[in-house]
C-alpha distance (Angstrom), angle and dihedral (degrees) to the residues before:
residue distance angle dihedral
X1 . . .
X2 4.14 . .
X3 3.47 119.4 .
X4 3.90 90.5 -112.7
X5 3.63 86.7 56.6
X6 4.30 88.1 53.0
X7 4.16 94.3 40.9
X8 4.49 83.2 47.7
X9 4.17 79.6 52.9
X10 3.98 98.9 38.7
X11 3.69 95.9 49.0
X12 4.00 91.2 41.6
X13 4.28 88.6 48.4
X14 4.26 84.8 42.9
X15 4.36 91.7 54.6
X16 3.60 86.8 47.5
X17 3.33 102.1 52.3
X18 3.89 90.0 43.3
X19 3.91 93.2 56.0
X20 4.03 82.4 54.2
X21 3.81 107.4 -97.6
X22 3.58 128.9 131.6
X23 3.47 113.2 -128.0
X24 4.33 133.6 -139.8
X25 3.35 122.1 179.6
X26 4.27 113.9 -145.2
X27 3.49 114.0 -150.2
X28 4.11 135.4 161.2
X29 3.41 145.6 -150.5
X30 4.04 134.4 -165.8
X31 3.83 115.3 -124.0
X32 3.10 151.9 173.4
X33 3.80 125.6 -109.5
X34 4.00 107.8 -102.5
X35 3.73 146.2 158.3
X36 3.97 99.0 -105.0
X37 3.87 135.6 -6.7
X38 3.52 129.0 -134.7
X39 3.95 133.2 -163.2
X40 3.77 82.2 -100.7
X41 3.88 85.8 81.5
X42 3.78 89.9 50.4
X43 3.44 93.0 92.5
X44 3.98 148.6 86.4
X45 4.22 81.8 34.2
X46 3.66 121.5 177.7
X47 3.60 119.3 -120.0
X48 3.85 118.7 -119.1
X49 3.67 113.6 166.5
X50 3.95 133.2 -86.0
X51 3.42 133.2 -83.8
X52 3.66 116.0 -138.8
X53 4.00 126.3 -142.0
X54 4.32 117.3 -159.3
X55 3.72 108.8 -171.1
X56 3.69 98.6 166.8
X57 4.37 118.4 -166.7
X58 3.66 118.7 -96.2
X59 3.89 117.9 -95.2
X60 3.52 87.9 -111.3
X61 3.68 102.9 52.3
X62 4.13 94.4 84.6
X63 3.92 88.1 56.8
X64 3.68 97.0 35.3
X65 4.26 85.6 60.6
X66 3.73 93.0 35.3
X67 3.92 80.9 58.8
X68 3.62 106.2 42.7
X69 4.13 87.5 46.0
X70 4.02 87.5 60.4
X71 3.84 89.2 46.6
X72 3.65 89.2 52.8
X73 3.76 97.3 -106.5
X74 3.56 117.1 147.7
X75 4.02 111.5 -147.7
X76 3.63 118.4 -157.3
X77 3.96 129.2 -174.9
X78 4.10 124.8 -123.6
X79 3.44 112.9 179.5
X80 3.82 144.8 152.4
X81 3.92 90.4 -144.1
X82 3.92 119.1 104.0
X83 3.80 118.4 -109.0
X84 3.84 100.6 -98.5
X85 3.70 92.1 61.6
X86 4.11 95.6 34.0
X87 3.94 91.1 55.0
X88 4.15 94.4 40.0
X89 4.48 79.1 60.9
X90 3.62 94.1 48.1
X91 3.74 87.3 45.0
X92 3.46 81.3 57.3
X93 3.58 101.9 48.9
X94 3.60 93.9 42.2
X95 3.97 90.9 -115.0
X96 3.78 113.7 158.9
X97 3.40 114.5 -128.3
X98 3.94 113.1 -145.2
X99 4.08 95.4 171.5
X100 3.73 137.0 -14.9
X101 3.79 125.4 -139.7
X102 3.55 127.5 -154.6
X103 4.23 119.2 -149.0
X104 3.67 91.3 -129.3
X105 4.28 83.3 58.9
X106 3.37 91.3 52.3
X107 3.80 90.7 48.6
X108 3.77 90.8 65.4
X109 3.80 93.0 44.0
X110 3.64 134.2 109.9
X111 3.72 123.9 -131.4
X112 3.78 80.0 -118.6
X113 3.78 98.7 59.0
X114 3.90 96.6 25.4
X115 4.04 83.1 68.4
X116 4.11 90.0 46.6
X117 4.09 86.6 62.8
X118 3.72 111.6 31.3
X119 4.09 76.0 65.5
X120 3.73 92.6 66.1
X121 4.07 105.0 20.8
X122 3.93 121.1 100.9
X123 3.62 100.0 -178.3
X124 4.04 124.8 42.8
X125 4.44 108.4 -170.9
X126 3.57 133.8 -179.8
X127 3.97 92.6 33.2
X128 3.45 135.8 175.1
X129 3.76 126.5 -162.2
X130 3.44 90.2 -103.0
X131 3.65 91.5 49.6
X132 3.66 88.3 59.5
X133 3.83 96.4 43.1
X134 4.10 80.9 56.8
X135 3.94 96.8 47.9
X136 3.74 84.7 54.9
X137 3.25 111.1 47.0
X138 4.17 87.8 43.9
X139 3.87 81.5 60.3
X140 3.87 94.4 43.2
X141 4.15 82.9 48.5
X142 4.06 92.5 56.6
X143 3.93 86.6 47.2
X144 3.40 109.5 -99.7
X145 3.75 131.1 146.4
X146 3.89 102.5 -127.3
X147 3.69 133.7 -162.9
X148 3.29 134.5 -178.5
X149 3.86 139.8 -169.9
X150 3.60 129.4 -165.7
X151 3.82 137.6 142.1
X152 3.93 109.8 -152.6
X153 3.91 132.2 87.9
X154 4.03 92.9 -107.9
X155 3.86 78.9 53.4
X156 4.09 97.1 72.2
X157 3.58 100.5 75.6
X158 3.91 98.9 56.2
X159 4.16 91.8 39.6
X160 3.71 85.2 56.5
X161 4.11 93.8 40.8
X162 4.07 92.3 53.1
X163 3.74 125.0 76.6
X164 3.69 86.8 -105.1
X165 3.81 132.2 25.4
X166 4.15 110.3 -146.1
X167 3.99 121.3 -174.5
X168 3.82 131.9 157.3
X169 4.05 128.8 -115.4
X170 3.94 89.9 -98.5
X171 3.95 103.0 54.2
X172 3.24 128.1 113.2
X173 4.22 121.4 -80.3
X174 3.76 94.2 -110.7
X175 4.05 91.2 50.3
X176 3.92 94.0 49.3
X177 3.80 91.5 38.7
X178 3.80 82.5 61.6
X179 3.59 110.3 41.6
X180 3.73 121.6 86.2
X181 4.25 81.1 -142.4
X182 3.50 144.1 44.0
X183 3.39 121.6 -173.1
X184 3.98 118.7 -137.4
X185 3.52 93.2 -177.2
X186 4.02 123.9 91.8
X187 3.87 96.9 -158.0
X188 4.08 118.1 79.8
X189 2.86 97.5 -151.7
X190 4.36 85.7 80.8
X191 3.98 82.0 84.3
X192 3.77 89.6 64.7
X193 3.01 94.0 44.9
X194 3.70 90.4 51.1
X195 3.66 92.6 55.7
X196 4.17 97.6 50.7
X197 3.96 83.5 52.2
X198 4.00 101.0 44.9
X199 4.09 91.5 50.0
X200 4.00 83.9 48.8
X201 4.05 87.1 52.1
X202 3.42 95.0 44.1
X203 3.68 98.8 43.2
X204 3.79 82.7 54.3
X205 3.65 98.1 51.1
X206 4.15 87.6 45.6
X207 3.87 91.9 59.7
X208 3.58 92.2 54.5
X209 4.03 115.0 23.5
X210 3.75 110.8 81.7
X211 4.03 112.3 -147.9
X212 4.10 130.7 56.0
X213 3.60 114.6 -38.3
X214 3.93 116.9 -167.3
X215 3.75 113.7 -108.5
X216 3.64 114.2 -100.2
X217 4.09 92.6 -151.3
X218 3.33 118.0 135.2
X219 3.73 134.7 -18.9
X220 3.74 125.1 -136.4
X221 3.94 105.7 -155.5
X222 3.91 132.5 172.8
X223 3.83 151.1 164.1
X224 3.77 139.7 121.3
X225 2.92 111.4 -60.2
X226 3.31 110.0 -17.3
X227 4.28 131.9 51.8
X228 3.75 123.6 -149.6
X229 3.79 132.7 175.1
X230 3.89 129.6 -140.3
X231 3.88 98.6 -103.0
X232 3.58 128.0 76.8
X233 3.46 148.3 165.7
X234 3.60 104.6 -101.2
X235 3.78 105.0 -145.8
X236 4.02 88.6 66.0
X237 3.59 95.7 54.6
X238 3.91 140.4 59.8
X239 3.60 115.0 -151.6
């Protein structure tokens, strides 16, 4: 294949991903019948087109962040996705995006400097589950309450890392095995909600429990493309 041939493909893959798809290339190869196959036949493929993925927010994420962001709730992104499509969905969901991080960043990072940037970064692509695991315990290491909600198997390690562990009814078993949550409700906008009514619990519990109470302050939440936060009202949940 030429190399105009590969920049025709790049820039085609690179307008996809900006208008929010995720993108798969299909190729094949002709082989012969054998036992076992190794990534050794993974090569010399023939090209036959892409196959595009649209996974657009929910209609409630917008107001769900517009929400938290009043309540002092800072949402953060942690996705798999590249950075064209991440940063067409917080386009979308009117998410400002102060920095971006790449995985392979974070890969060269120190503990040390990894918890400089999660400080100031919105949106975290290209993610591992380790990379998330990282993320946040860096968080958890600057003292901040973190939850995090996600639905996939590469999910479970980071919703059992964070303070709180958040998936929805339709996840996958390993995901709400995990979480400490599962939301039952469609609407987002159940996490605010969760936060007005947790402060209201805990300022209860501070005017009449003698003895150290952990600070309620401010709650660093992420996931795309969704946030959440670690209190809830508990009649809209199963856990």
């Amino acid at each position: 294949m030429d190399h105009h041939a590969i920049g025709d493909m790049e820039t085609e893959y690179d307008q996809l991903s900006k208008d929010g798809f995720r993108v798969l290339a299909l190729a094949y190869k002709d082989l012969e019948q054998k036992p076992a196959y190794s990534t050794i036949d993974e090569s010399d493929l023939i090209l036959r087109g892409y196959v595009a993925f649209l996974d657009p927010p929910k209609d409630s994420t917008a107001p769900a962040i517009r929400a938290l962001h009043a309540h002092g709730v800072s949402v953060k992104i942690l996705t798999g996705d590249n950075e064209l499509v991440s940063q067409k969905i917080c386009r979308e969901v009117k998410l400002d995006i102060d920095h971006v991080l790449l995985g392979t960043q974070i890969e060269t990072m120190s503990d040390a400097e990894l918890s400089d940037a999660v400080e100031n970064t919105t949106l975290f692509v290209r993610l591992t589950p380790a990379h998330k695991q990282r993320i946040i315990r860096a968080l958890q290491g600057r003292g901040h309450v973190v939850g995090f909600m996600g639905d996939g198997i590469n999910d479970a390690p980071a919703l059992h890392t964070a303070d709180v562990g958040i998936s929805v009814d339709s996840a996958v078993d390993i995901a709400k095995e995990t979480a400490d949550l599962i939301l039952l409700e469609k609407s987002l906008m159940v996490l605010n909600d969760g936060v007005i009514e947790g402060r209201k619990i805990f300022t209860s519990s501070n005017t009449s429990v003698w003895g150290p109470v952990p600070p309620s302050g401010i709650c660093s939440a992420w996931w795309a493309p969704a946030p959440f936060c670690p209190s809830f009202p508990w009649p809209r949940f199963r856990s």
